[in-house]
VEXDREN-2710 file (C-alpha; in Angstrom, 1 decimal):
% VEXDREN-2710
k/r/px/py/pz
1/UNK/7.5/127.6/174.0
2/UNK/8.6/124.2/174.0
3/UNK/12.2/123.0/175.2
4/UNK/13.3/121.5/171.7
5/UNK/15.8/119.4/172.6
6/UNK/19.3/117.5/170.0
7/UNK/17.3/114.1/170.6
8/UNK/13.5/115.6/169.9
9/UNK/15.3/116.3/166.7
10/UNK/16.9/113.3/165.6
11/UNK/14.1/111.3/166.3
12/UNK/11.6/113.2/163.7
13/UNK/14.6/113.2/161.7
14/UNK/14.7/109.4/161.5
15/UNK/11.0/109.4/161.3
16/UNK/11.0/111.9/158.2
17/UNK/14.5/111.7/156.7
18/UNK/14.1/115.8/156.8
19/UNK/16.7/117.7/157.1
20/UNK/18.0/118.8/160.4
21/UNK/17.2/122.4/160.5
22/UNK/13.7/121.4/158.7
23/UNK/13.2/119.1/161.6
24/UNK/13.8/121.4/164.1
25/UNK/12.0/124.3/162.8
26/UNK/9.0/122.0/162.3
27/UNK/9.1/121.2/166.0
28/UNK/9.3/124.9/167.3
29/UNK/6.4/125.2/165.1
30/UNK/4.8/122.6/166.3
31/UNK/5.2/123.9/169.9
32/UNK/7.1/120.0/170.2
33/UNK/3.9/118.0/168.8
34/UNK/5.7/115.6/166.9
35/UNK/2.7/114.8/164.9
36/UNK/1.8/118.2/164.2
37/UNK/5.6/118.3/163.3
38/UNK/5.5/115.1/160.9
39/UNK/2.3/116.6/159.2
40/UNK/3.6/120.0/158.6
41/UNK/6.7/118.1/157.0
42/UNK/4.5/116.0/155.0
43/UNK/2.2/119.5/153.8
44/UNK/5.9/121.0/152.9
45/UNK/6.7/118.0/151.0
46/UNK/2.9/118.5/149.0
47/UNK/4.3/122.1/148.0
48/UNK/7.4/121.5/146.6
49/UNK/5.6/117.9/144.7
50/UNK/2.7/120.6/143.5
51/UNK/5.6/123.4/142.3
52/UNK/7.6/120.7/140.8
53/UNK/4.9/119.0/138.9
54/UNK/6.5/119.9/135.1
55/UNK/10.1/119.2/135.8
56/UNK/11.4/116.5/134.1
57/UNK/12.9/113.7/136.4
58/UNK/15.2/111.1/134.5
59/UNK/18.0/110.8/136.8
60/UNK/18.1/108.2/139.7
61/UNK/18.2/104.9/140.6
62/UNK/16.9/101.4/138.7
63/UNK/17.0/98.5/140.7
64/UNK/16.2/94.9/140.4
65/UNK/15.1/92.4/143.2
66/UNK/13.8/88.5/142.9
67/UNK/12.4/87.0/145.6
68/UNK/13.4/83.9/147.7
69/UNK/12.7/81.3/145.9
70/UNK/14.2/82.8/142.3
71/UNK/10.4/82.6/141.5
72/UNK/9.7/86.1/140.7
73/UNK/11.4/89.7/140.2
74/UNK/10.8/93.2/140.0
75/UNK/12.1/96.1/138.4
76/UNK/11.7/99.6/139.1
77/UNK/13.3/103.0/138.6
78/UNK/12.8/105.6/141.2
79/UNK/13.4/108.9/139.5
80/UNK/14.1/112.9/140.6
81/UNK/15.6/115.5/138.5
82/UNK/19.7/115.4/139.6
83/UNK/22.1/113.0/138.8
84/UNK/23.7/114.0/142.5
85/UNK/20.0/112.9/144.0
86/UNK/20.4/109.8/142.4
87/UNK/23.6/108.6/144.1
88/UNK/22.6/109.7/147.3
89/UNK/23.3/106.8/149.9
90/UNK/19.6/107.3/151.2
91/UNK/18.0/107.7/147.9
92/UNK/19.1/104.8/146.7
93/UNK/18.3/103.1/149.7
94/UNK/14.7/104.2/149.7
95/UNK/14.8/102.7/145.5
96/UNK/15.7/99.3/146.8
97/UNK/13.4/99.5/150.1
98/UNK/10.5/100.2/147.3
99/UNK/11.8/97.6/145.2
100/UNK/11.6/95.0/147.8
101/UNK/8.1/96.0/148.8
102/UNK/7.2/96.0/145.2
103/UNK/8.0/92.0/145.1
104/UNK/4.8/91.9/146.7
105/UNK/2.2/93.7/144.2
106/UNK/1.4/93.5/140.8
107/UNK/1.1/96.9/139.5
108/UNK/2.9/100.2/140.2
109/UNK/-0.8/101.6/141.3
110/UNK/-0.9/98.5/143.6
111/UNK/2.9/99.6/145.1
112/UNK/1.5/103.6/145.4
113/UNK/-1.2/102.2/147.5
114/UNK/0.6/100.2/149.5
115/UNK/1.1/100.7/153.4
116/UNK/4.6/102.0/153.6
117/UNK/5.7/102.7/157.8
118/UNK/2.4/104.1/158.2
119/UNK/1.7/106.2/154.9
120/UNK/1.1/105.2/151.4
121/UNK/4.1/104.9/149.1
122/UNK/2.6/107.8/147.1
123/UNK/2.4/109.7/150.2
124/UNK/5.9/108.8/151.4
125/UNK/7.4/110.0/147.8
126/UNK/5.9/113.6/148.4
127/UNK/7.4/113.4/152.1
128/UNK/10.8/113.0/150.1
129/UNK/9.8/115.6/147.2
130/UNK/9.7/117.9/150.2
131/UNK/13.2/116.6/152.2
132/UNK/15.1/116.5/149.0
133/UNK/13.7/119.5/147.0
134/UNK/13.2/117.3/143.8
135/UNK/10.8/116.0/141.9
136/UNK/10.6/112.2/143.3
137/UNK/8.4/108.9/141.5
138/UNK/8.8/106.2/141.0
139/UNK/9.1/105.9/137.0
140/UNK/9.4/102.3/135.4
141/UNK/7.8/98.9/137.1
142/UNK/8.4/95.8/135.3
143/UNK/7.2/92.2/137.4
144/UNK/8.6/88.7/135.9
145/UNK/7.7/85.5/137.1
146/UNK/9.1/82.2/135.6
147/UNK/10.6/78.8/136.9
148/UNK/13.5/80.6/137.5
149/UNK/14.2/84.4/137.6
150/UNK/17.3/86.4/137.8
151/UNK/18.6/89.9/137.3
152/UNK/21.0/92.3/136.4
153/UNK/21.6/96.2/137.0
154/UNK/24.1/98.2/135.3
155/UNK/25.7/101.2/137.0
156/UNK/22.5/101.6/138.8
157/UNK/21.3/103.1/135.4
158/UNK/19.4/100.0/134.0
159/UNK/17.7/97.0/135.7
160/UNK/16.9/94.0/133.9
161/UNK/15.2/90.5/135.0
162/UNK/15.1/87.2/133.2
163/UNK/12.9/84.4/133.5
164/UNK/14.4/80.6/132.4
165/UNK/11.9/77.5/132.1
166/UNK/13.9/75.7/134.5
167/UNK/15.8/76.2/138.0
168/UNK/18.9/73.6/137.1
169/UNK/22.4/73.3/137.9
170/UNK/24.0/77.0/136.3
171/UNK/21.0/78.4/136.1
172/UNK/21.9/81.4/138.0
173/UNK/24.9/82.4/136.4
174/UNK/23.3/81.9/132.9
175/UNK/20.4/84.0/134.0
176/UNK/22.1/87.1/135.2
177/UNK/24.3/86.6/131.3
178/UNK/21.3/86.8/129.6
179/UNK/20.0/89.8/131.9
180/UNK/23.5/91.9/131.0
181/UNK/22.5/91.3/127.5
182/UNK/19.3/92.5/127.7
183/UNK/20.7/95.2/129.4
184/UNK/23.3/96.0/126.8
185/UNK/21.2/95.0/123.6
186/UNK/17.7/96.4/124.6
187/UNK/15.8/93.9/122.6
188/UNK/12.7/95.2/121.1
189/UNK/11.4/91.6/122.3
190/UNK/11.9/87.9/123.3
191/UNK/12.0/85.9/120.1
192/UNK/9.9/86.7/116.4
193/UNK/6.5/86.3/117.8
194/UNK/7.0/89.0/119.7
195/UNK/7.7/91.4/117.5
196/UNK/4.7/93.9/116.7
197/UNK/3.4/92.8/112.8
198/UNK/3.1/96.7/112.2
199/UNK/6.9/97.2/113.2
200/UNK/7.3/94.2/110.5
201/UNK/5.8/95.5/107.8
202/UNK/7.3/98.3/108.5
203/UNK/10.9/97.1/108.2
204/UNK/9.6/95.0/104.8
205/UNK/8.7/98.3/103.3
206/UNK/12.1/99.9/104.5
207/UNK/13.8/97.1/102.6
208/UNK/12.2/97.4/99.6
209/UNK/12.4/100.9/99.2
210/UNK/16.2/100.6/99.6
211/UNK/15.8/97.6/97.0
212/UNK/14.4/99.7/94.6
213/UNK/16.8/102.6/94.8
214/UNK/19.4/99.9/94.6
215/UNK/17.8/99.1/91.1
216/UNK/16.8/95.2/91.8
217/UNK/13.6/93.9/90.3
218/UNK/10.2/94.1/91.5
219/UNK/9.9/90.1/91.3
220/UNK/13.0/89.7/93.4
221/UNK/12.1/91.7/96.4
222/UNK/10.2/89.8/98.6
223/UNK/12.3/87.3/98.5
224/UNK/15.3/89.4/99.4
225/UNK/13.4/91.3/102.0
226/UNK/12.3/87.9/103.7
227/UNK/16.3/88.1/104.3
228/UNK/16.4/91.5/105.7
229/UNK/13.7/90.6/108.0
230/UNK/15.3/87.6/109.2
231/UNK/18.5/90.0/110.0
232/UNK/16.4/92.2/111.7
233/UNK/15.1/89.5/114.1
234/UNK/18.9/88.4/114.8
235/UNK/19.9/92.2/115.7
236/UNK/17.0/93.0/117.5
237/UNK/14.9/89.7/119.4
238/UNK/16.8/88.3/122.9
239/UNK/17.6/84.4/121.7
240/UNK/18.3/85.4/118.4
241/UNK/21.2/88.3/118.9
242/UNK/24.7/87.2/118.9
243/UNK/25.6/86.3/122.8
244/UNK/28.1/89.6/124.1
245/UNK/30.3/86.8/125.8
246/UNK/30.7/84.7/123.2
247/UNK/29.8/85.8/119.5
248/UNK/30.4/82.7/117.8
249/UNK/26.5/81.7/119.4
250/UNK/23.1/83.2/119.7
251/UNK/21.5/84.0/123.1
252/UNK/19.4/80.7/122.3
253/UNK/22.3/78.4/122.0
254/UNK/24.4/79.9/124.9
255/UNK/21.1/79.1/126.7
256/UNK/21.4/75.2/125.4
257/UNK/24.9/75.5/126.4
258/UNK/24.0/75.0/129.8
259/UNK/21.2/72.4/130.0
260/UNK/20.0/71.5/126.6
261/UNK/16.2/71.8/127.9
262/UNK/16.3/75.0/128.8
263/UNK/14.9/77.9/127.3
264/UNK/14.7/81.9/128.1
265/UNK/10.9/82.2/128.5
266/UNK/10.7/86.3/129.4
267/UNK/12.8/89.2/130.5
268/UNK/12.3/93.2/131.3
269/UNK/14.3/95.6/131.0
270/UNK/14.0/99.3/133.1
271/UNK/16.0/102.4/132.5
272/UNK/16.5/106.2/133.1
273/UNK/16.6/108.9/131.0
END
């Protein structure tokens, strides 16, 4: 039998992130292979992932990043099942180590496949289904490029990004503003043309059913409809709601507040649960 020895341990624990009792046992197993010992961890973690598959995982940790140059941003949540889980120093830490990474690819299949210390991202979640016992992916990915991106994240619950036309003096400041609206408001979309025609007509066929049951005329509808339309763009697009800071202006204006060229060209928006 191999002499298993505190610092045999500690090293596959720092390799792993396994537990220190599942590291050790996977070493006397391993007749002190480390390996053998990393693969047999790895097979554990396939185990728990496969007897996990159903459970629902919508705790966890969203987290924003935006690289260097404030040229581009991602936003991902990495989920598990237990609110506990998700304030763990180390699984947060992995969420933003991921999130990082993810600045790099354009899809979250790109990020799975992705070279991560040696194993696929994939592969290193089912390592961590196995050390943590839970249900582990990551959920949400959102990527935003624009002239100038920033980003907010909300009790590590929400994530949002923002992209401006322009990188000008306050730019920064307004950017993350905007982002802790979209984060507080969850806009359905950026401005009216982005806004799905069927939820439209929709909404016009909301309004003119309560119309009717308020006893208006036919002929008069449309026209009062057009209004209720126009409301529902205000409450529910990014430039057109009512900035949180500062109700008195729109998103848009607040915007134009700072340089009067600039614009919000995109945001996202990631949460859990």
């Amino acid at each position: 039998m191999a002499n298993i020895t505190a610092a045999d341990v500690n090293k596959l624990r720092t390799i792993t992130g396994a537990g220190m009792m599942d590291c050790k046992k996977a070493l006397v197993e391993a007749e002190g292979d480390f390996d053998l010992a990393i693969e047999n961890l790895r097979k554990k973690g396939q185990k728990v992932a496969a007897n996990r598959s159903d459970r629902e995982s919508t705790e966890g940790a969203a987290v924003a990043v935006i690289n260097a140059d404030n040229t581009a941003g991602v936003a991902i949540t990495l989920n598990c099942e237990t609110d506990f889980v998700g304030k763990n120093e180390s699984f947060v830490k992995l969420a933003n180590d991921l999130a990082n990474q993810a600045l790099n690819y354009a899809t979250k299949e790109e990020l799975l496949a992705s070279d991560f210390n040696g194993i696929t991202v994939a592969e290193k979640l089912i390592e961590q289904t196995g050390v943590i016992g839970e249900k582990i992916e990551i959920g949400a990915f959102e990527r935003l490029e624009g002239a100038f991106v920033g980003s907010y994240i909300h009790a590590g619950k929400i994530a949002t990004l923002v992209a401006l036309s322009a990188n000008v003096a306050g730019a920064d400041e307004a950017a993350k503003n905007v982002a802790m609206q979209a984060a507080a408001m969850n806009p359905i979309a950026l401005n009216e043309a982005g806004v799905d025609a069927a939820i439209i007509e929709k909404e016009i066929e909301i309004a003119k059913e309560q119309l009717r049951a308020e006893g208006k005329p036919e002929a008069m509808l449309d026209n009062i409809s057009k209004g209720k339309i126009q409301r529902f763009y205000k409450d529910n697009t990014l430039v057109n709601q009512d900035f949180i800071k500062d109700s008195s202006m729109s998103v848009a204006a607040y915007i134009k507040s700072v340089d009067a060229n600039l614009t919000v060209t995109g945001f996202s928006r990631v949460a859990l649960g």
